[in-house]
N, CA, C and O of each residue as an XYZ file, in Angstrom:
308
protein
N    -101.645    -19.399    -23.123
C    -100.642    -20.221    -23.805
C    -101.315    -21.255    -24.711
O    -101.268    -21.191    -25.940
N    -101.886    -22.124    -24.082
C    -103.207    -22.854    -25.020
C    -103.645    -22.633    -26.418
O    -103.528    -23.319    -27.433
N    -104.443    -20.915    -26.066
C    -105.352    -20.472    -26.882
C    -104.278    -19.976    -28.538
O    -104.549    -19.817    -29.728
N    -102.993    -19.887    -27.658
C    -101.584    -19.022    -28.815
C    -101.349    -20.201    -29.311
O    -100.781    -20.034    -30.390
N    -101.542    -21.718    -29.001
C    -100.912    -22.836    -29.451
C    -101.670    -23.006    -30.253
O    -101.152    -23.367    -31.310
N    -103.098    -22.885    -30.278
C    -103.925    -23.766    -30.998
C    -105.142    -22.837    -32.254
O    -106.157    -23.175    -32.864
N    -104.165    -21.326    -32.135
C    -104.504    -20.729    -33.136
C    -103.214    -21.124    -34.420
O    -103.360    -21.433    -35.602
N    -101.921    -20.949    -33.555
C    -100.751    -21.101    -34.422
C    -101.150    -22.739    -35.515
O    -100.854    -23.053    -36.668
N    -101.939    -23.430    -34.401
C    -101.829    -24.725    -35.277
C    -103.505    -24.623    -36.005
O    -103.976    -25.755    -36.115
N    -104.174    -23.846    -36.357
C    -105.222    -23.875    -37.083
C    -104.716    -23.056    -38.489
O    -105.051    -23.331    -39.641
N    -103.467    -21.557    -37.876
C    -103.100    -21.147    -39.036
C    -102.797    -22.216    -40.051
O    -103.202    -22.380    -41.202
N    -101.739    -23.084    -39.080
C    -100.921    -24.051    -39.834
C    -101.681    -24.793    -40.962
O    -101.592    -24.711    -42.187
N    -102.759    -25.836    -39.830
C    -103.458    -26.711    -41.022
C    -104.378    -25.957    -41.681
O    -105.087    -26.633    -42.426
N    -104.656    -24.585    -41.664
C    -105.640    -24.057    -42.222
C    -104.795    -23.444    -43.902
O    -105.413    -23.467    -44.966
N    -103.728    -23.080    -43.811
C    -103.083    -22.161    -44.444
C    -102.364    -23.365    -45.508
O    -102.440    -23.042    -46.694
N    -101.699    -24.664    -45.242
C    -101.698    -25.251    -45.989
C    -102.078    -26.067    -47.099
O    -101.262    -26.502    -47.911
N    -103.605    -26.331    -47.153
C    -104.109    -26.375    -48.381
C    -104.041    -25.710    -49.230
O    -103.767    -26.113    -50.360
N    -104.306    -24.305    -48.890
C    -104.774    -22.449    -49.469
C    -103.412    -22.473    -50.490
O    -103.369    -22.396    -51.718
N    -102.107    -22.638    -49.299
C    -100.863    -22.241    -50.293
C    -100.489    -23.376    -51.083
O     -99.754    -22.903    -51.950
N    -100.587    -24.624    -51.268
C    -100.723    -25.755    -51.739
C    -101.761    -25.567    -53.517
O    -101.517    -25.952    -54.661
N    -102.657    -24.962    -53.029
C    -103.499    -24.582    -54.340
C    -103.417    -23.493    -54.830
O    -104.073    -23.151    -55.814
N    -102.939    -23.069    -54.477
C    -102.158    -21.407    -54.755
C    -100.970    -21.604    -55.259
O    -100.485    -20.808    -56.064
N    -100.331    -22.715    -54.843
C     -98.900    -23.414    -55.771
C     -99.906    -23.876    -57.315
O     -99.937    -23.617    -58.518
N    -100.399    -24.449    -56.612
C    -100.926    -25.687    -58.246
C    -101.136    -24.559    -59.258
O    -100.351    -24.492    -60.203
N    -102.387    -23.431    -59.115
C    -102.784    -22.756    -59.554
C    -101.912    -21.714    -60.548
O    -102.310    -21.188    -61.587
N    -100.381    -21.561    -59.796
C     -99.653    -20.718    -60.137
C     -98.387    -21.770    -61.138
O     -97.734    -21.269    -62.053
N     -98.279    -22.986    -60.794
C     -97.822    -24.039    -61.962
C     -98.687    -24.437    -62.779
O     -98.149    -25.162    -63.616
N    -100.146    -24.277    -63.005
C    -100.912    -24.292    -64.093
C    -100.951    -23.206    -65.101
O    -101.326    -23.172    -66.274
N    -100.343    -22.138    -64.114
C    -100.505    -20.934    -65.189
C     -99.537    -20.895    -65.792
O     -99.561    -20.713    -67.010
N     -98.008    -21.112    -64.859
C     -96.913    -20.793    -66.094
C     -96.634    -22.262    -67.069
O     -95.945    -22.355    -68.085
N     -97.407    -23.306    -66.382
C     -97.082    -24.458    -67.623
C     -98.051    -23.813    -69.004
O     -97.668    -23.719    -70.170
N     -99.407    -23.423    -68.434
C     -99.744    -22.976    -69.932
C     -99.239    -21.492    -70.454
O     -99.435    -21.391    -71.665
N     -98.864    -20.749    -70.086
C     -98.525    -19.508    -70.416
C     -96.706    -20.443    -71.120
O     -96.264    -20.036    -72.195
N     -96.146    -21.270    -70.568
C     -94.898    -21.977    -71.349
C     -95.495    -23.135    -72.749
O     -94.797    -23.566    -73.666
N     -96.702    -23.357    -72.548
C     -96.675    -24.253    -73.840
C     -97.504    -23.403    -74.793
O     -97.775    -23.755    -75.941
N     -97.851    -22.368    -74.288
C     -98.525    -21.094    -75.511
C     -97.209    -20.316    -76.135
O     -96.813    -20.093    -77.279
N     -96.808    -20.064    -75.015
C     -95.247    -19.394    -75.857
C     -94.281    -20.290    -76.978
O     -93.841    -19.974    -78.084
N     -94.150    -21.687    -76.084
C     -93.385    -22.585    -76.875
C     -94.003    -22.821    -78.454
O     -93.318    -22.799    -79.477
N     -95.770    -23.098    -78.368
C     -96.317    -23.016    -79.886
C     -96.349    -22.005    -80.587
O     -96.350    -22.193    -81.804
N     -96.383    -20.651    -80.097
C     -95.691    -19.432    -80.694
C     -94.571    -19.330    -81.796
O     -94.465    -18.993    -82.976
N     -93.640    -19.901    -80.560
C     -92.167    -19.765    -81.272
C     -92.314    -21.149    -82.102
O     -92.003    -20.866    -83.260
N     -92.507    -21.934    -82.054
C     -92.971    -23.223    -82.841
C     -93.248    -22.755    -84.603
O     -92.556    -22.822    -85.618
N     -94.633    -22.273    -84.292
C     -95.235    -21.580    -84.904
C     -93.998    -20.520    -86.191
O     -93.721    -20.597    -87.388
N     -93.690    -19.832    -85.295
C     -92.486    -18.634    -85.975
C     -91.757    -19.409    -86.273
O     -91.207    -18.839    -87.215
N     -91.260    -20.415    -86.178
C     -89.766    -21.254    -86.421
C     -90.225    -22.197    -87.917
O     -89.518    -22.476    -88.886
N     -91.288    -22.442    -87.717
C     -91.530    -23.055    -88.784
C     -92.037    -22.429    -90.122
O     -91.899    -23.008    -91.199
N     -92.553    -21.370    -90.003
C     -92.410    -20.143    -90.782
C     -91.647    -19.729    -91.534
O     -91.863    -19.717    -92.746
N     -90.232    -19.153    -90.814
C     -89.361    -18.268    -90.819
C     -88.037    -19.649    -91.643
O     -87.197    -19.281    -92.464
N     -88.179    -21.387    -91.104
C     -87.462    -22.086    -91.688
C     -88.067    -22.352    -92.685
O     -87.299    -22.480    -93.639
N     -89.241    -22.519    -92.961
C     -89.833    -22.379    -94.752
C     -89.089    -21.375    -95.890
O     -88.635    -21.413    -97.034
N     -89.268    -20.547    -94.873
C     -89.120    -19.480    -95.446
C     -87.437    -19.231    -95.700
O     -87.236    -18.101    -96.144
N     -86.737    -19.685    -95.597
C     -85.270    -19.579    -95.529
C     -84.946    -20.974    -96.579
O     -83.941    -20.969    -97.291
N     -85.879    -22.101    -96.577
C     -85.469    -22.982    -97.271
C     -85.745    -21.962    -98.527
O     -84.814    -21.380    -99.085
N     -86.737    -21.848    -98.809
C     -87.330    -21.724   -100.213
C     -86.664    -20.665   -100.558
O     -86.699    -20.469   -101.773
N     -85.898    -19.688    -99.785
C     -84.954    -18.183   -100.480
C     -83.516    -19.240   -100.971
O     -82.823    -19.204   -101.989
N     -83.463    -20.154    -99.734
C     -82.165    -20.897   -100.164
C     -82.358    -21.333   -101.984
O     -81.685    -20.879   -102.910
N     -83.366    -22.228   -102.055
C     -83.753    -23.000   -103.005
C     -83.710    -21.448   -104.268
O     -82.695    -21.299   -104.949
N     -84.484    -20.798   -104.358
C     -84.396    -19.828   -105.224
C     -83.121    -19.099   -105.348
O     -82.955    -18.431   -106.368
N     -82.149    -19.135   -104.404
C     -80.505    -18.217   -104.505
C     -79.964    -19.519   -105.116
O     -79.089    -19.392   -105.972
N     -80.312    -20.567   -104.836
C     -79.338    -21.980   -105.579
C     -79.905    -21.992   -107.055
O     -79.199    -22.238   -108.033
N     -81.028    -21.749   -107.103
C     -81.705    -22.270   -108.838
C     -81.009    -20.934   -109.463
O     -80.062    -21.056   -110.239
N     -81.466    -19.781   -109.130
C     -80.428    -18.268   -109.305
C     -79.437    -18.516   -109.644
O     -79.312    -18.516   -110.869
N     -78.338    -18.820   -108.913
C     -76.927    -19.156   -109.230
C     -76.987    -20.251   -109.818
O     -76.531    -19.821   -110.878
N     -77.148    -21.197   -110.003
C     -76.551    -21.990   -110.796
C     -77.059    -21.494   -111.922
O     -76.200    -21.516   -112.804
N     -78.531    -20.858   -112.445
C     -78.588    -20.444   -113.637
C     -77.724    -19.399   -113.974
O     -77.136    -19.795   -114.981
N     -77.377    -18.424   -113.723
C     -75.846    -17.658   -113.557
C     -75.248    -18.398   -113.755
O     -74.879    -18.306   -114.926
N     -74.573    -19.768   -112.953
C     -73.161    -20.736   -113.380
C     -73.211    -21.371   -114.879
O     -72.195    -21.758   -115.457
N     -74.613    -21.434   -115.476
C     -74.781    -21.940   -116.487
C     -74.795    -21.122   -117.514
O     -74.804    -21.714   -118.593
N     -74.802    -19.682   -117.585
C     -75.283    -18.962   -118.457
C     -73.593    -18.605   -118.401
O     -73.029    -18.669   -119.494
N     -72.987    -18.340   -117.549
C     -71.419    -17.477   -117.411
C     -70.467    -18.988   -117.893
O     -69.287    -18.892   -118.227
N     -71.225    -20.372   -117.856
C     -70.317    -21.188   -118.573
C     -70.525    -22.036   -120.084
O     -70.129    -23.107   -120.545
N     -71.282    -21.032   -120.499
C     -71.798    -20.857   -121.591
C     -70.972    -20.209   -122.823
O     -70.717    -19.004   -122.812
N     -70.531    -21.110   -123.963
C     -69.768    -19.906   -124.885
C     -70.227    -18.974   -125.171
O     -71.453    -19.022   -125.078
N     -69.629    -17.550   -125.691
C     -70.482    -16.910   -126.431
C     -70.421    -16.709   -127.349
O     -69.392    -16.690   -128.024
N     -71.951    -16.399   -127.830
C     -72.041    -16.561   -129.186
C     -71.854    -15.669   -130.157
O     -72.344    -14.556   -129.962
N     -71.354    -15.832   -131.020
C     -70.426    -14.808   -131.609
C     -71.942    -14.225   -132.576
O     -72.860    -15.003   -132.837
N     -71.944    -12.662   -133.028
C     -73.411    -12.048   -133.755
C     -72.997    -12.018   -134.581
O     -73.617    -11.625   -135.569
């Protein structure tokens, strides 16, 4: 009875550091595996919103040169 008590309690304090750093280890990985992904998409977002301004900016200079040319008289040859 003893010998069953005082293995159960070596598992105990033995096993809790192990899974304790085996936690840390496994929240170190997905915090960096989450702030590699997050600069990823970071990364793509800032890209992809460049990239949407400047089509914006070119469909606006586009059209309005269209609005200017279609409100334009014409000129008679």
């Amino acid at each position: 009875m003893t010998d069953s008590i005082r293995e159960i309690t070596i598992v105990r304090y033995e096993g809790l550091p192990l899974t304790f750093q085996v936690f840390i280890q496994i929240a170190c990985i997905i915090v960096y595996l989450m702030n590699s992904i997050i600069a990823v998409m970071w990364e793509i977002f800032k890209y992809y919103s460049l990239r949407v301004v400047s089509l914006n900016h070119s469909l606006s200079l586009n059209m309005s040169w269209q609005f200017t040319y279609l409100s334009k008289p014409a000129q008679k040859i």
